[in-house]
C-alpha positions as a Markdown table, in Angstrom:
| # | Residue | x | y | z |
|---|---|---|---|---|
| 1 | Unk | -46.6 | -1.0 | 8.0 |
| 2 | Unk | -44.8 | -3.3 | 4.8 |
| 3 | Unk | -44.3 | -0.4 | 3.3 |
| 4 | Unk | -42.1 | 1.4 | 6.2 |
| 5 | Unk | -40.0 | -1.4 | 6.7 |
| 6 | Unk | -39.3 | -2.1 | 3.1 |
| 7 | Unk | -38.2 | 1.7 | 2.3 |
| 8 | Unk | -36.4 | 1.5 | 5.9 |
| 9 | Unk | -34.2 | -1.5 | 5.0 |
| 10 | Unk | -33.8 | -0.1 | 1.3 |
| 11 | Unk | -32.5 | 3.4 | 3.1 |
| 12 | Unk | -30.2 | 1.3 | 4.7 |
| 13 | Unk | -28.5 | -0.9 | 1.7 |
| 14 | Unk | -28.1 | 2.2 | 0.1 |
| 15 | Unk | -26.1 | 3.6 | 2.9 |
| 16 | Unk | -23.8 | 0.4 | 2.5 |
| 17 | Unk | -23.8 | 0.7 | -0.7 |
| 18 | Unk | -22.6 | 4.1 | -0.6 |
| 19 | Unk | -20.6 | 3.4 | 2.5 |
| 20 | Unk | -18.6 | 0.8 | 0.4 |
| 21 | Unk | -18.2 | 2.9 | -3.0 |
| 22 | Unk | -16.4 | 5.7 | -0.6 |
| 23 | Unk | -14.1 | 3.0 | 0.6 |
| 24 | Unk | -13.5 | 2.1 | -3.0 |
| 25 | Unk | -13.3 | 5.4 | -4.0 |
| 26 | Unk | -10.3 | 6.2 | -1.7 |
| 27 | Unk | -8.2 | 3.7 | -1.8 |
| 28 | Unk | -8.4 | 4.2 | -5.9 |
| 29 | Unk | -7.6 | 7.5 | -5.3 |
| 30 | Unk | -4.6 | 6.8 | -3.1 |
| 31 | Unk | -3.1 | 4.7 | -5.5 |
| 32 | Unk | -3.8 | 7.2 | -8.4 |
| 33 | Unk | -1.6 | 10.1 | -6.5 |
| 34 | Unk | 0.9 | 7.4 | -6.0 |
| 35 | Unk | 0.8 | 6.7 | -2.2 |
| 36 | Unk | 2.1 | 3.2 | -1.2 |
| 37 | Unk | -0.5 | 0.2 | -1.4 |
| 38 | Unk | 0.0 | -0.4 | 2.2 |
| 39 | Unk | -1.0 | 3.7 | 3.2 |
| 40 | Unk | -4.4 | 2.8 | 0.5 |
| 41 | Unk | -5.2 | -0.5 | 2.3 |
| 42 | Unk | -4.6 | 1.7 | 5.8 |
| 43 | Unk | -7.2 | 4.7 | 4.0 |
| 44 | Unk | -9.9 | 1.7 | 3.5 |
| 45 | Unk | -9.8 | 0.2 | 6.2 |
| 46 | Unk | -10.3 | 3.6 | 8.3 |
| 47 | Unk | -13.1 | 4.1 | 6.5 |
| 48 | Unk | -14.8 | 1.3 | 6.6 |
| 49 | Unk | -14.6 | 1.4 | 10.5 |
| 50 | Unk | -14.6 | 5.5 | 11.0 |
| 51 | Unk | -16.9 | 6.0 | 7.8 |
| 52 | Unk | -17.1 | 10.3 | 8.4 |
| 53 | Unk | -14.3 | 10.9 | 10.5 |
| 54 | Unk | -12.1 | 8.9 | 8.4 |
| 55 | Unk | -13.6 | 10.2 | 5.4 |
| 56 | Unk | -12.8 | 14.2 | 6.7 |
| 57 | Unk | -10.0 | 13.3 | 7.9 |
| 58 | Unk | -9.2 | 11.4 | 4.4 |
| 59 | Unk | -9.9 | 14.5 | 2.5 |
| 60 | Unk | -7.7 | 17.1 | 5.0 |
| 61 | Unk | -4.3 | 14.6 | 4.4 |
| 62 | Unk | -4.5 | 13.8 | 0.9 |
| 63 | Unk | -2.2 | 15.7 | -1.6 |
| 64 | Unk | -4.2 | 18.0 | -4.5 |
């Protein structure tokens, strides 16, 4: 029973872990293709409440 709730809070930092590098990750990546800070800061913060959504949507709006 340890065991399950060890690897279950482990699954879980790793998920905010990840959660927080693809917040990191986009509003680098904003800033890189020369959006304003203000529309990077806007990207991270939608993502860090809408995590997929804002990630899709994210993905659909930025320039390649």
């Amino acid at each position: 029973m340890h065991i399950i709730s060890t690897v279950g809070i482990l699954f879980i930092l790793i998920f905010f872990v990840l959660h927080i590098a693809i917040c990191v990750w986009a509003y680098r990546d904003s800033i890189r293709r020369g959006k304003s800070s203000e529309f990077a800061i806007i990207v991270a913060v939608g993502l860090l409440f809408f995590p997929l959504v804002g990630l899709i949507v994210y993905l659909l709006i930025r320039n390649d």
